[in-house]
N, C-alpha and C positions, 0 to 999 in steps of 0.2 A: 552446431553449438550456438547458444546465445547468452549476452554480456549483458548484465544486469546493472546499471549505477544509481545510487537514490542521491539525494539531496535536500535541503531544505528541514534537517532535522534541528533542532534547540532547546533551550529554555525562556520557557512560557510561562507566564503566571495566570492564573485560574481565572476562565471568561475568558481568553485571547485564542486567539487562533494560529494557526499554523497549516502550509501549503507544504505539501511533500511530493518530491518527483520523483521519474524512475524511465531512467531512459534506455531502451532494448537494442543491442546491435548484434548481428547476425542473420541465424535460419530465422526472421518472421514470418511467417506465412501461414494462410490457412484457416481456419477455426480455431481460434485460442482464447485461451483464460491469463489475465493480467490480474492478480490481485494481492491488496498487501495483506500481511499479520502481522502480530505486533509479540512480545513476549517480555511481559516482568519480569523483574527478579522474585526465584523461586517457583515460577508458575512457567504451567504448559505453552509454549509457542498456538496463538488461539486468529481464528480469520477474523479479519475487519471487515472488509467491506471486497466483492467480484467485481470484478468488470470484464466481461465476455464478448469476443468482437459479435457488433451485431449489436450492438448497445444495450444488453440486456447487463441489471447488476443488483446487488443484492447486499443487504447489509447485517453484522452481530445488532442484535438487540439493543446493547448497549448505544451503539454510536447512530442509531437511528437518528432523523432528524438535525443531528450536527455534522455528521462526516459526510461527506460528496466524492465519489470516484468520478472520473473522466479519463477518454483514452483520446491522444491525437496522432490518429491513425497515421499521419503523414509523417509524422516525428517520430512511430514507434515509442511512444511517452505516454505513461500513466498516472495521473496525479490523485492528488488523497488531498482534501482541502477539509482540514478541522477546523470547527468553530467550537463557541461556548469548551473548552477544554475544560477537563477536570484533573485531579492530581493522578486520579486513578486511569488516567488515561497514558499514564507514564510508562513507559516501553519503547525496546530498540523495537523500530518497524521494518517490518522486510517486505519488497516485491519480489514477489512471485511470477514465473510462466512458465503455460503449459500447453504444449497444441494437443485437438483431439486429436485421437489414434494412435500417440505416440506417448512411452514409458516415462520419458525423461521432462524431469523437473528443475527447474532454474532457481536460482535464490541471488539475491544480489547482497552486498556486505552490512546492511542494516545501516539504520540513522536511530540516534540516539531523540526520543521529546521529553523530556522535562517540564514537569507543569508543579509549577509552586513557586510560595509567596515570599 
């Protein structure tokens, strides 16, 4: 089993940034995917940005450029560090994990960002 807590979620107005955490306690171990998504109201639950132990990571189109994943391996903790925000960027964010080989998918209770004026 692993325990998923985010933090760091608010209201932000347009151009500011926001740092979001996500701290895993439990089975860590192994080859794993740490990644958030995010989901507006009315629309599909959609990926933000990977972070894959092993430092590889990957981002939506959209948040190229402004959103930064990082993982500290030591902590079990994956951050999401947005800048330049936009309103459209407004969504409960979720982390996510997942080890290779294995079925089972984590979700943590979501953090609410707010971006507007």
């Amino acid at each position: 089993q692993v325990q998923l807590v985010e933090s760091g979620g608010g209201l932000v107005q347009p151009g500011g940034s926001l740092r979001l955490s996500c701290a895993a306690s439990g089975s860590i171990f192994g080859i794993n995917v740490m990644d958030w998504y995010r989901q507006a109201p009315g629309k599909q639950r959609e990926l933000v940005a990977t972070g894959a132990s092993g430092g590889i990571t990957n981002y939506a189109d959209s948040v190229k450029g402004r959103f930064t994943i990082s993982r500290d391996y030591a902590k079990n903790t994956v951050y999401l560090q947005m800048n330049s925000l936009k309103p459209e960027d407004t969504a409960v964010y979720y982390c996510h994990y997942k080890r290779l080989g294995s079925n089972n998918n984590y979700w943590g209770q979501g953090t609410q960002v707010t971006v507007s004026s």
